[in-house]
PDB file as gemmi writes it, atoms N, CA and C in Angstrom:
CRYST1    1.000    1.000    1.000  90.00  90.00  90.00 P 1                      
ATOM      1  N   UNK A   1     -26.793   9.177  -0.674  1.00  0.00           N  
ATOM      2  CA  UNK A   1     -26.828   8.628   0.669  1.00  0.00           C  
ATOM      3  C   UNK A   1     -28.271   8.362   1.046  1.00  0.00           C  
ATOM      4  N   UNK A   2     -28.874   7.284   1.626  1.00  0.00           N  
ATOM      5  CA  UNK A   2     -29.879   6.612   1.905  1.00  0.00           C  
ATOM      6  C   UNK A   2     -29.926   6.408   3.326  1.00  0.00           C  
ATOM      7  N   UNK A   3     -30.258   7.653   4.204  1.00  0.00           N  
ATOM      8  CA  UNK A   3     -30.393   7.685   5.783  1.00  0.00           C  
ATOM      9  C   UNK A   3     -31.793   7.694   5.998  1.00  0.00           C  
ATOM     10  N   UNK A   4     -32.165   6.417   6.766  1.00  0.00           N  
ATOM     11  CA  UNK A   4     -33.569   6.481   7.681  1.00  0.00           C  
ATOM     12  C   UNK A   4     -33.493   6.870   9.355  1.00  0.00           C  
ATOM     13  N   UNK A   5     -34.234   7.746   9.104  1.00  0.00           N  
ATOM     14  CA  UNK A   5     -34.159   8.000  10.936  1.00  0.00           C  
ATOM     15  C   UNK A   5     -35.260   6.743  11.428  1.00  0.00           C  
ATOM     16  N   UNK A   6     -36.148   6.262  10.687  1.00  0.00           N  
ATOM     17  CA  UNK A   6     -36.732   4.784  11.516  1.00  0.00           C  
ATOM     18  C   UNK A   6     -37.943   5.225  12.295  1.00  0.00           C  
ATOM     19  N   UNK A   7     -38.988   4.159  12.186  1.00  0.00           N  
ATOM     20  CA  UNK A   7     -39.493   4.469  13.085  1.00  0.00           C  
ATOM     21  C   UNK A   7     -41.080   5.169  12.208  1.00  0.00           C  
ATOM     22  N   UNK A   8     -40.779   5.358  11.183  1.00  0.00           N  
ATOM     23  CA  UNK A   8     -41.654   6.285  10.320  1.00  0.00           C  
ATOM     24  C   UNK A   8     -42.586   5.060   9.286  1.00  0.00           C  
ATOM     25  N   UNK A   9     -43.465   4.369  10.523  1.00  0.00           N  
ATOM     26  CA  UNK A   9     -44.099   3.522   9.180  1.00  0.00           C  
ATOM     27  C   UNK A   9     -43.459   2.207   9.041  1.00  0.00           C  
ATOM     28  N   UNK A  10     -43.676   1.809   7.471  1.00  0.00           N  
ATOM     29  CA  UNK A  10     -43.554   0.308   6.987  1.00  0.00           C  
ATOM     30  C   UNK A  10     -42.436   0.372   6.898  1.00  0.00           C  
ATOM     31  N   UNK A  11     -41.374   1.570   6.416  1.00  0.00           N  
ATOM     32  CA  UNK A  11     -40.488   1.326   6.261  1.00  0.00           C  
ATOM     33  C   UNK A  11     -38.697   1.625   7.001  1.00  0.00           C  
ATOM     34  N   UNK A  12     -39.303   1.361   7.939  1.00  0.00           N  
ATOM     35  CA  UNK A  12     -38.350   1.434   9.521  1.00  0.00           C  
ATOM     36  C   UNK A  12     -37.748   0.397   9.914  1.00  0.00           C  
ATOM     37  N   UNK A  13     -37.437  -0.396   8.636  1.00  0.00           N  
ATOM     38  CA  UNK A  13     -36.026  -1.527   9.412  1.00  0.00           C  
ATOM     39  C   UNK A  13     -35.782  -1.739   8.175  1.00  0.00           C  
ATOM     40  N   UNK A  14     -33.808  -2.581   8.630  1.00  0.00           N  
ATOM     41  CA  UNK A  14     -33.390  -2.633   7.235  1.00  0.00           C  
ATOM     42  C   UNK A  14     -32.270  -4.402   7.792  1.00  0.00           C  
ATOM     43  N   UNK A  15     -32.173  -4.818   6.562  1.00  0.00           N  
ATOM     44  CA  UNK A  15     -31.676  -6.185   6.776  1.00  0.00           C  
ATOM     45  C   UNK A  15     -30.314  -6.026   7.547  1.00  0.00           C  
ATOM     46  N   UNK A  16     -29.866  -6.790   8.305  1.00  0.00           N  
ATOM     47  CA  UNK A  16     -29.088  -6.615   9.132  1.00  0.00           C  
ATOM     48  C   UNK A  16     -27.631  -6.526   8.353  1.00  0.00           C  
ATOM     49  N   UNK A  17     -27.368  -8.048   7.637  1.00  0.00           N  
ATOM     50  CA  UNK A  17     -26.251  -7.721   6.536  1.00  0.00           C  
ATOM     51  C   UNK A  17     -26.247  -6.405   6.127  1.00  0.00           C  
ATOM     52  N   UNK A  18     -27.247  -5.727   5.503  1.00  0.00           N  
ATOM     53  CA  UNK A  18     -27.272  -5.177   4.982  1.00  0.00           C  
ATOM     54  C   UNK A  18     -26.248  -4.119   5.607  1.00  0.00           C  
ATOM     55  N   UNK A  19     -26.708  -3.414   7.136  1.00  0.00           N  
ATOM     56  CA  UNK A  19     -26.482  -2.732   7.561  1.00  0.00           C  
ATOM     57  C   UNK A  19     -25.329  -2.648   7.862  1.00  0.00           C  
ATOM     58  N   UNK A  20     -24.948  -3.445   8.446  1.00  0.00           N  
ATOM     59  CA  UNK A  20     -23.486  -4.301   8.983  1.00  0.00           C  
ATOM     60  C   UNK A  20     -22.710  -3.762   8.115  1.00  0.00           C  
ATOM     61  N   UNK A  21     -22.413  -3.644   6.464  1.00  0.00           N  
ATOM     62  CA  UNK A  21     -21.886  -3.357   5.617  1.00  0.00           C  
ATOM     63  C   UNK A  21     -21.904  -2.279   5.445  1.00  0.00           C  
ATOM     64  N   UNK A  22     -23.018  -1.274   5.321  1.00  0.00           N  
ATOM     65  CA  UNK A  22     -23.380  -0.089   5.057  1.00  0.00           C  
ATOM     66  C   UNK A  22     -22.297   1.016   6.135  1.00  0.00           C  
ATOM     67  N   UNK A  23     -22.666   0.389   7.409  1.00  0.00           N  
ATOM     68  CA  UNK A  23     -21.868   1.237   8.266  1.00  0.00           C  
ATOM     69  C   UNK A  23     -20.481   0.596   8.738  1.00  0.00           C  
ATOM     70  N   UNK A  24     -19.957   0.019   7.748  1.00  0.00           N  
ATOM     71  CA  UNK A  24     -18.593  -0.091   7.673  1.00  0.00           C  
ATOM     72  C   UNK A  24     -17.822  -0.962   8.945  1.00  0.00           C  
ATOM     73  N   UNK A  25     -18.860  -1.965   9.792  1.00  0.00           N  
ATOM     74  CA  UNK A  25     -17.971  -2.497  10.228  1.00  0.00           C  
ATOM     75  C   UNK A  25     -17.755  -3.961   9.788  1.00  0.00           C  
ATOM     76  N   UNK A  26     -18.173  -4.224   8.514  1.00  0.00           N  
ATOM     77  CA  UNK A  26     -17.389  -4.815   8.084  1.00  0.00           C  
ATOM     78  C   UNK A  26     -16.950  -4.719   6.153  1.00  0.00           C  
ATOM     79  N   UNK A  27     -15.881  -5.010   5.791  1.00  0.00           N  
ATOM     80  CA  UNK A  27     -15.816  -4.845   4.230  1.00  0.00           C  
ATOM     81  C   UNK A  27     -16.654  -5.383   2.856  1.00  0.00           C  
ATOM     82  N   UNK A  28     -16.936  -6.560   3.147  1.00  0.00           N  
ATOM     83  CA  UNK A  28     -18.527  -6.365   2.142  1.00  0.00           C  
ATOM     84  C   UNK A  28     -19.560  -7.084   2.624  1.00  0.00           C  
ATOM     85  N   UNK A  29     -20.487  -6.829   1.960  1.00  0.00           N  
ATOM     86  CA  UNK A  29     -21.525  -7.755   2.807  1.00  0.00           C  
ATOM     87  C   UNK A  29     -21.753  -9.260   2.679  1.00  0.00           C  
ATOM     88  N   UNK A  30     -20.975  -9.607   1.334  1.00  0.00           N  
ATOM     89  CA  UNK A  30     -20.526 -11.270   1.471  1.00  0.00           C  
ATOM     90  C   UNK A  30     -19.951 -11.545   2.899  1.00  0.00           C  
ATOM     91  N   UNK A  31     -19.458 -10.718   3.275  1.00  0.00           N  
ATOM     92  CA  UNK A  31     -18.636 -10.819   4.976  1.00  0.00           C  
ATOM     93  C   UNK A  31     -19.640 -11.083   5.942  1.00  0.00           C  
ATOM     94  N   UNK A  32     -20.702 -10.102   5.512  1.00  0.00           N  
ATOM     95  CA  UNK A  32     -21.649  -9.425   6.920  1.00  0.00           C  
ATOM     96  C   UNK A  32     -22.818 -10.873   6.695  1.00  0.00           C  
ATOM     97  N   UNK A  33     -22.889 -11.739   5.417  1.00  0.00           N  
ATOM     98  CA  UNK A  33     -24.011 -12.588   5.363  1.00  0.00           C  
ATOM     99  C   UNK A  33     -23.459 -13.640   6.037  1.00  0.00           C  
ATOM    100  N   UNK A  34     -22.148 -13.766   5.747  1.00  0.00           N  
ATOM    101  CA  UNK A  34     -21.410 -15.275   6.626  1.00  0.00           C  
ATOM    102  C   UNK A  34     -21.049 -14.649   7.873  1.00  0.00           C  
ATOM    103  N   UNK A  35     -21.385 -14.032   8.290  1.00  0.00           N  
ATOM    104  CA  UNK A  35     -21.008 -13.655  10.065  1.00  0.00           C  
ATOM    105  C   UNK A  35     -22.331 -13.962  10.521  1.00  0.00           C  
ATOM    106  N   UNK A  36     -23.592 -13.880   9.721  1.00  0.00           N  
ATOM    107  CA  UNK A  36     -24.683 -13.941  10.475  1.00  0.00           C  
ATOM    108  C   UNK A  36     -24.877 -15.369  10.169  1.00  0.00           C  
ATOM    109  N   UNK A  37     -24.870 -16.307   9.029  1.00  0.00           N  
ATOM    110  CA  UNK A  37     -24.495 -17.635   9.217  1.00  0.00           C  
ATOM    111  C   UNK A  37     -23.986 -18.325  10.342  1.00  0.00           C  
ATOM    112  N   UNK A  38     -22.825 -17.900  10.440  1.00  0.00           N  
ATOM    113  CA  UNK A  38     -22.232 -18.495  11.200  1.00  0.00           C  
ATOM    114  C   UNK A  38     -22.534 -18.274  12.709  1.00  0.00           C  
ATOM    115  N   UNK A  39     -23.835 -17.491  13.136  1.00  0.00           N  
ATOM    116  CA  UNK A  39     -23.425 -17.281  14.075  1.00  0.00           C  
ATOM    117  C   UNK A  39     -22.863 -16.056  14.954  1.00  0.00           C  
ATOM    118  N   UNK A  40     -22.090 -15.330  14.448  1.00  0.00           N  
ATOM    119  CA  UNK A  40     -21.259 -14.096  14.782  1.00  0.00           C  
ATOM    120  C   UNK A  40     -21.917 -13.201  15.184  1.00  0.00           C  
ATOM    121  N   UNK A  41     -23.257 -12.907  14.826  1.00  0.00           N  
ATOM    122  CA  UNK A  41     -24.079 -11.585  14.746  1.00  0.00           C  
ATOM    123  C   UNK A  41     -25.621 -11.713  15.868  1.00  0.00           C  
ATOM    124  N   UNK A  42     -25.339 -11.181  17.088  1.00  0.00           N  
ATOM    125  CA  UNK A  42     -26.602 -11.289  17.853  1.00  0.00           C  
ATOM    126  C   UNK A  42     -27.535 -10.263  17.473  1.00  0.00           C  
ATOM    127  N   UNK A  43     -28.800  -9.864  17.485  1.00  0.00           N  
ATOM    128  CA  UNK A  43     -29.386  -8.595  17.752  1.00  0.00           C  
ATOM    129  C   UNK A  43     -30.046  -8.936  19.200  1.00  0.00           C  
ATOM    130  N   UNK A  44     -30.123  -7.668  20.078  1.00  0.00           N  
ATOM    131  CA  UNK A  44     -30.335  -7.907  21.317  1.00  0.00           C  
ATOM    132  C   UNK A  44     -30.390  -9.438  21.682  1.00  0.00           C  
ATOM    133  N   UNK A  45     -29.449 -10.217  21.778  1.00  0.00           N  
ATOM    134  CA  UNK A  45     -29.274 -11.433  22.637  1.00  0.00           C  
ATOM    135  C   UNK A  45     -29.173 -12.383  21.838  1.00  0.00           C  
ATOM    136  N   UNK A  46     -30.100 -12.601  20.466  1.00  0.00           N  
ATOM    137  CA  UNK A  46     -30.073 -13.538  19.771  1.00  0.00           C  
ATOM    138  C   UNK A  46     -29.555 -13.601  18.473  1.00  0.00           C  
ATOM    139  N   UNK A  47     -29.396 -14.825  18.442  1.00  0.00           N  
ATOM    140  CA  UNK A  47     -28.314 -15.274  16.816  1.00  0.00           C  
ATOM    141  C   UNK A  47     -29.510 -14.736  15.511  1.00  0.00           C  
ATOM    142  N   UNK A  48     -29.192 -14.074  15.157  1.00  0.00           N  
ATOM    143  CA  UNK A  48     -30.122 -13.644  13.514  1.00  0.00           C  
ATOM    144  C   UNK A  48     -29.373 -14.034  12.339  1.00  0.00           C  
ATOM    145  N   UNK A  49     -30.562 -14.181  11.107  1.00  0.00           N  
ATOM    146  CA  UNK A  49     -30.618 -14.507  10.277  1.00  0.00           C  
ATOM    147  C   UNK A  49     -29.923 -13.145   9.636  1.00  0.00           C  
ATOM    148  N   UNK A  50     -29.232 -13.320   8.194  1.00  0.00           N  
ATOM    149  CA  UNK A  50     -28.886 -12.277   7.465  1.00  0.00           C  
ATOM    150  C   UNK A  50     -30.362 -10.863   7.359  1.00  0.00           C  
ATOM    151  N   UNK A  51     -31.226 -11.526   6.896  1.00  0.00           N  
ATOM    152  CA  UNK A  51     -32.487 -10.712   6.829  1.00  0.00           C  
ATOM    153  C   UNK A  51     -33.151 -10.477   7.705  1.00  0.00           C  
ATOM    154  N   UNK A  52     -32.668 -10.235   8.795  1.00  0.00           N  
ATOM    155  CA  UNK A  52     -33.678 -10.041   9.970  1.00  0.00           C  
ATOM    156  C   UNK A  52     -33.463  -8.543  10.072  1.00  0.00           C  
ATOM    157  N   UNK A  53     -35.088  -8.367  10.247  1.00  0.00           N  
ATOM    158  CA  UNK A  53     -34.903  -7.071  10.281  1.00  0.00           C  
ATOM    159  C   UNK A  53     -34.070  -5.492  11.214  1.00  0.00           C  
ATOM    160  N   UNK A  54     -33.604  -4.976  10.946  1.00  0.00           N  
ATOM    161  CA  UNK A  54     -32.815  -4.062  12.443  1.00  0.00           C  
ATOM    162  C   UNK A  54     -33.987  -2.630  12.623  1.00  0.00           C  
ATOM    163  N   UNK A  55     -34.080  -1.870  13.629  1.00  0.00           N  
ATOM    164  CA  UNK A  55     -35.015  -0.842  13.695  1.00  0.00           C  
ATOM    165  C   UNK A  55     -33.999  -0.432  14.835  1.00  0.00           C  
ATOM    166  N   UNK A  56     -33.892   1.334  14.860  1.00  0.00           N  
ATOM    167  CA  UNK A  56     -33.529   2.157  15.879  1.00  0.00           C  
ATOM    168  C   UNK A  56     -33.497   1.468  17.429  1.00  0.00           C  
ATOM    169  N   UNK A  57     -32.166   1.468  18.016  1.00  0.00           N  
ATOM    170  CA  UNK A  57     -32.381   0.933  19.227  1.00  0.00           C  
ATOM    171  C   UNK A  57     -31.984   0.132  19.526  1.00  0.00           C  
ATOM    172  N   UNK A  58     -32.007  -1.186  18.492  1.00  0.00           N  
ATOM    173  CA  UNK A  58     -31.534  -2.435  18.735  1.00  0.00           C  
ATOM    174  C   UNK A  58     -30.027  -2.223  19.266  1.00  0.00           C  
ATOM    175  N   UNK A  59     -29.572  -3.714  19.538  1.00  0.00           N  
ATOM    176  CA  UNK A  59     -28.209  -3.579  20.008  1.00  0.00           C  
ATOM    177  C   UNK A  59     -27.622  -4.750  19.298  1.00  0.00           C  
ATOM    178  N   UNK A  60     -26.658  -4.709  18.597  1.00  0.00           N  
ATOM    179  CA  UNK A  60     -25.819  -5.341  17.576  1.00  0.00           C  
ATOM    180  C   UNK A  60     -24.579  -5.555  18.465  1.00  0.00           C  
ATOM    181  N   UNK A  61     -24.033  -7.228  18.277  1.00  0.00           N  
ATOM    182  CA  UNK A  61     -22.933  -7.843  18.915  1.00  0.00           C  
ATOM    183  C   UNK A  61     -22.630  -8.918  17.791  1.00  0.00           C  
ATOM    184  N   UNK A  62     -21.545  -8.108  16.886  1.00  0.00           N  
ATOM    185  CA  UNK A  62     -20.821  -8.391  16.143  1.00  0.00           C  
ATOM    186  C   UNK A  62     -18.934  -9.239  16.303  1.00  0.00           C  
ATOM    187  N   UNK A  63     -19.047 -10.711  16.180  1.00  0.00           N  
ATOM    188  CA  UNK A  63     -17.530 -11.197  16.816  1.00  0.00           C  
ATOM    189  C   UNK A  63     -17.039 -11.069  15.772  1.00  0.00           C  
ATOM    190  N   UNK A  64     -16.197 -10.950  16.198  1.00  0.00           N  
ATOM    191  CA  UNK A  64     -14.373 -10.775  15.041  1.00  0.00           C  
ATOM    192  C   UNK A  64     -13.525 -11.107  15.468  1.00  0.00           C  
ATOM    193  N   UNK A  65     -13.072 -12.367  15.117  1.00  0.00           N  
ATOM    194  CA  UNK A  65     -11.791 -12.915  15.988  1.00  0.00           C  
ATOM    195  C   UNK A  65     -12.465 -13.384  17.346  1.00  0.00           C  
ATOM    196  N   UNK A  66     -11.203 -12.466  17.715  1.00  0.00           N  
ATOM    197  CA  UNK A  66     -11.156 -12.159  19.486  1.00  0.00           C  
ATOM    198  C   UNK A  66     -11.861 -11.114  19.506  1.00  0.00           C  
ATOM    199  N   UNK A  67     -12.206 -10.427  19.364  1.00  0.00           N  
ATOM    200  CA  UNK A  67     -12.740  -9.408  19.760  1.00  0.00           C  
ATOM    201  C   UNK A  67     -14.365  -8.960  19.348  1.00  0.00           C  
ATOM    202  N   UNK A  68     -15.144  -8.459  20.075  1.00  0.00           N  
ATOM    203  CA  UNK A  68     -16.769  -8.677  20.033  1.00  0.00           C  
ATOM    204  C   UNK A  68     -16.902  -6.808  19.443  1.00  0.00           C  
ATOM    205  N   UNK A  69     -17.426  -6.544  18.744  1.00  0.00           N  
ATOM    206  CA  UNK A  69     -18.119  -5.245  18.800  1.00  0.00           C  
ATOM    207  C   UNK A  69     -19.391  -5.185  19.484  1.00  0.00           C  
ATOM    208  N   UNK A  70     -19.734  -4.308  19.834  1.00  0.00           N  
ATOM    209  CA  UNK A  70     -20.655  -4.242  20.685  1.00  0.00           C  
ATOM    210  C   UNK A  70     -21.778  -2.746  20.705  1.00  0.00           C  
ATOM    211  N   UNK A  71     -22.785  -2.443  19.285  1.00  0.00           N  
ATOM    212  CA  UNK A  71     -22.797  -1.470  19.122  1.00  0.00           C  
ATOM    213  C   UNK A  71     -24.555  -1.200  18.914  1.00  0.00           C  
ATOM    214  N   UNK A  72     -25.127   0.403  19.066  1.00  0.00           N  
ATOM    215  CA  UNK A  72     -26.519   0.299  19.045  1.00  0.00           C  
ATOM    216  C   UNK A  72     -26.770   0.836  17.550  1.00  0.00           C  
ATOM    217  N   UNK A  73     -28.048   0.554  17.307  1.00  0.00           N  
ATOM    218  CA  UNK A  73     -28.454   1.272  16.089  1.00  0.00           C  
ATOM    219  C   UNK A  73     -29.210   2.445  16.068  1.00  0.00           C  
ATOM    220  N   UNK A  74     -28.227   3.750  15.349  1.00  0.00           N  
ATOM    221  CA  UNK A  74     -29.191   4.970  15.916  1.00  0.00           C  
ATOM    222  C   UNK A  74     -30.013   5.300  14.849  1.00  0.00           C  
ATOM    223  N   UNK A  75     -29.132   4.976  13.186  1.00  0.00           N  
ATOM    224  CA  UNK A  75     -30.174   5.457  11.915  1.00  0.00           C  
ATOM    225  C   UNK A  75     -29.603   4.320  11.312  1.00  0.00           C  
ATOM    226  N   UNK A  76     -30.962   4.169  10.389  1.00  0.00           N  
ATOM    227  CA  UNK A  76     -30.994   3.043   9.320  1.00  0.00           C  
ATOM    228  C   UNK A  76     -30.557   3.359   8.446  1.00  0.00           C  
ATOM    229  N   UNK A  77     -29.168   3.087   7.147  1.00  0.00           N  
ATOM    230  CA  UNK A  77     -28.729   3.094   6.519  1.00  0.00           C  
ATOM    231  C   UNK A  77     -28.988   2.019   5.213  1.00  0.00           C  
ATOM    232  N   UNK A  78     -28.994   1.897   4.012  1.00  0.00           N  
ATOM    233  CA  UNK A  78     -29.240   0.611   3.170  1.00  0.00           C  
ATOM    234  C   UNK A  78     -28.018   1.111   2.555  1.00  0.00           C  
ATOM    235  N   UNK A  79     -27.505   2.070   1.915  1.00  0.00           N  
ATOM    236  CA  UNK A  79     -26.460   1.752   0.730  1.00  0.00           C  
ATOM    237  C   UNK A  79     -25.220   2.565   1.804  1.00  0.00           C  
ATOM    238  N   UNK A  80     -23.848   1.565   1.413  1.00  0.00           N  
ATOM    239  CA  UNK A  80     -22.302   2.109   2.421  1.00  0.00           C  
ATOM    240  C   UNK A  80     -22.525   3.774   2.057  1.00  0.00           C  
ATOM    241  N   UNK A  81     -21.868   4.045   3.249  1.00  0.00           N  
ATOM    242  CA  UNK A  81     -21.811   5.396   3.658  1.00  0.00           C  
ATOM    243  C   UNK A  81     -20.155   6.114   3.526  1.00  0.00           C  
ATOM    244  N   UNK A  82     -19.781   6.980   4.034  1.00  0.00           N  
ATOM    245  CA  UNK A  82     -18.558   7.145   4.698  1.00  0.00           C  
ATOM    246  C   UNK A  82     -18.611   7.102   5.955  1.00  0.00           C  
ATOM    247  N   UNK A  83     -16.939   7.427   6.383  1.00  0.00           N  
ATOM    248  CA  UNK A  83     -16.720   6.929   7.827  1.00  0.00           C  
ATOM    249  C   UNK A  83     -17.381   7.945   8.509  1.00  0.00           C  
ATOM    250  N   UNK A  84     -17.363   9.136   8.123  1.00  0.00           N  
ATOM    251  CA  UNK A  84     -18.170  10.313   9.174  1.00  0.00           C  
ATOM    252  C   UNK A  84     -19.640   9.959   9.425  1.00  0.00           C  
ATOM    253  N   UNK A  85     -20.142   9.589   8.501  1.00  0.00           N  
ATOM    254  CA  UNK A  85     -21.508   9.532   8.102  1.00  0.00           C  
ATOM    255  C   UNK A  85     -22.424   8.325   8.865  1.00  0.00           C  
ATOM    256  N   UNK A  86     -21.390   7.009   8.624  1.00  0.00           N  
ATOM    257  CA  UNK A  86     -21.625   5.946   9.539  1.00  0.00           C  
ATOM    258  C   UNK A  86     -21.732   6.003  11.273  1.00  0.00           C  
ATOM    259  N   UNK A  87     -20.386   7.169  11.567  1.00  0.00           N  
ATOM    260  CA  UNK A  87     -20.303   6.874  12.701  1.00  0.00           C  
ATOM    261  C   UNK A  87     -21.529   7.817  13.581  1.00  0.00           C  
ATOM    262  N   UNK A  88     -22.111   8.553  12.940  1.00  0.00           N  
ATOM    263  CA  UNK A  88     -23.642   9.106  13.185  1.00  0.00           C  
ATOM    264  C   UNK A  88     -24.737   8.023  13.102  1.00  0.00           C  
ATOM    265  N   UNK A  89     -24.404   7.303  12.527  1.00  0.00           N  
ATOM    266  CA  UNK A  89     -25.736   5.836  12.320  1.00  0.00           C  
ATOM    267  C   UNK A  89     -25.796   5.121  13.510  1.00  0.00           C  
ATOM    268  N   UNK A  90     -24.301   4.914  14.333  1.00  0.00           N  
ATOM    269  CA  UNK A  90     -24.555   3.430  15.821  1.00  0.00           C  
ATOM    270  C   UNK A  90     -23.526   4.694  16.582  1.00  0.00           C  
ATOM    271  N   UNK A  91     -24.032   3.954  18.141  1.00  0.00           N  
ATOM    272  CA  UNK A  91     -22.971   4.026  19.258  1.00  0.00           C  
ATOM    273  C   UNK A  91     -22.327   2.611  19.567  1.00  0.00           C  
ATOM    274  N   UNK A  92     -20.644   2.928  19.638  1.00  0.00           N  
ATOM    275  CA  UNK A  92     -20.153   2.332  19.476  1.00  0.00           C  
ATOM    276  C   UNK A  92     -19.736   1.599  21.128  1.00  0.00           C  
ATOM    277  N   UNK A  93     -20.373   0.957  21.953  1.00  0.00           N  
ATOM    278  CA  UNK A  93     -20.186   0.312  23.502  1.00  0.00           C  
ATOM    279  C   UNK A  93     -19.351  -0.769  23.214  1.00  0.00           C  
ATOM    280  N   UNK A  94     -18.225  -1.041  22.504  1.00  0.00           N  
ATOM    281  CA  UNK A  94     -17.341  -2.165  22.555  1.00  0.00           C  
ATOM    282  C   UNK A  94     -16.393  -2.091  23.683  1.00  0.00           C  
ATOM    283  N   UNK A  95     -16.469  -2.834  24.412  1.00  0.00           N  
ATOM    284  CA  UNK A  95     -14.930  -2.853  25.115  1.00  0.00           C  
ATOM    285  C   UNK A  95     -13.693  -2.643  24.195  1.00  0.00           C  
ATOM    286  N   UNK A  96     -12.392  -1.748  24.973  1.00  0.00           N  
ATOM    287  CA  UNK A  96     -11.322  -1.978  24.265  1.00  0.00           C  
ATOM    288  C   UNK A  96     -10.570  -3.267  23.709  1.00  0.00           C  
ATOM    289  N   UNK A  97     -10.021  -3.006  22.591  1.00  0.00           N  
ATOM    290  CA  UNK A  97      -9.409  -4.098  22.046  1.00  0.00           C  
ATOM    291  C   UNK A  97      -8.279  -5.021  22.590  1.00  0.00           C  
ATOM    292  N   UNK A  98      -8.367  -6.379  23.194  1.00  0.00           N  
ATOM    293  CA  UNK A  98      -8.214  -6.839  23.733  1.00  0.00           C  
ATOM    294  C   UNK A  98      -6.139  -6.492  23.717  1.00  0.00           C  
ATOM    295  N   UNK A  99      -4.945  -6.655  24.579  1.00  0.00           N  
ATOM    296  CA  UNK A  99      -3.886  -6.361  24.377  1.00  0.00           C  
ATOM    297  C   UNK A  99      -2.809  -7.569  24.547  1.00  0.00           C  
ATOM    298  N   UNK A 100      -2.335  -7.574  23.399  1.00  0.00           N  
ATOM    299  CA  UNK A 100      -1.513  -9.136  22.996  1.00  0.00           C  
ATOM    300  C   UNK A 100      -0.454  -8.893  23.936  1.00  0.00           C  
TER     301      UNK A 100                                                      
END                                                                             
C-alpha cells in the first residue's frame, strides 16, 4: 500500500486518474482517463486534465450518469487500495443518490 499524507515536499500530489482509480470510485483507470477527457472530472471548479496534479484538500466532482460525486482529498494514494483503506483517503460530500 502506497499512502501519502501530502504536503511533505516534491512529492505531495498525485495524477488525478490516477487517484480516481486508486480510491475506487471508479473501476479502472482507462475509466478515470476518459472521465477526465471528457470532461466529467472538476478539481475545485475546473475541468482537468488526466495528469493534473491532486494535493490534500482539493475537492473532486466526479459525474456519473445522473449522478455527481462530490468528494475531498484527505491522503494521496498511487496504487488501488481496499475499500476500508480508500475510504480513509476522501470525504465523501455527495448528495444522495438521486430516486427513480
Amino acid at each position: 500500500m502506497t499512502v501519502d499524507n501530502g504536503g511533505n515536499g516534491a512529492g505531495g500530489s498525485v495524477r488525478t486518474d490516477t487517484w480516481l482509480w486508486s480510491v475506487r470510485l471508479v473501476k479502472t483507470r482507462s475509466q478515470a482517463t476518459a472521465a477526465c477527457r471528457a470532461g466529467h472530472v472538476r478539481v475545485n471548479g475546473a475541468r482537468v486534465k488526466p495528469a493534473h496534479p491532486l494535493r490534500p484538500g482539493d475537492e473532486v466532482r466526479l459525474r456519473q450518469g445522473i449522478r455527481e460525486r462530490i468528494v475531498e482529498v484527505r491522503k494521496l494514494v498511487r496504487k488501488r487500495v481496499g475499500a476500508p483503506v480508500a475510504a480513509e483517503c476522501l470525504v465523501d460530500n455527495s448528495p444522495p443518490p438521486p430516486v427513480s
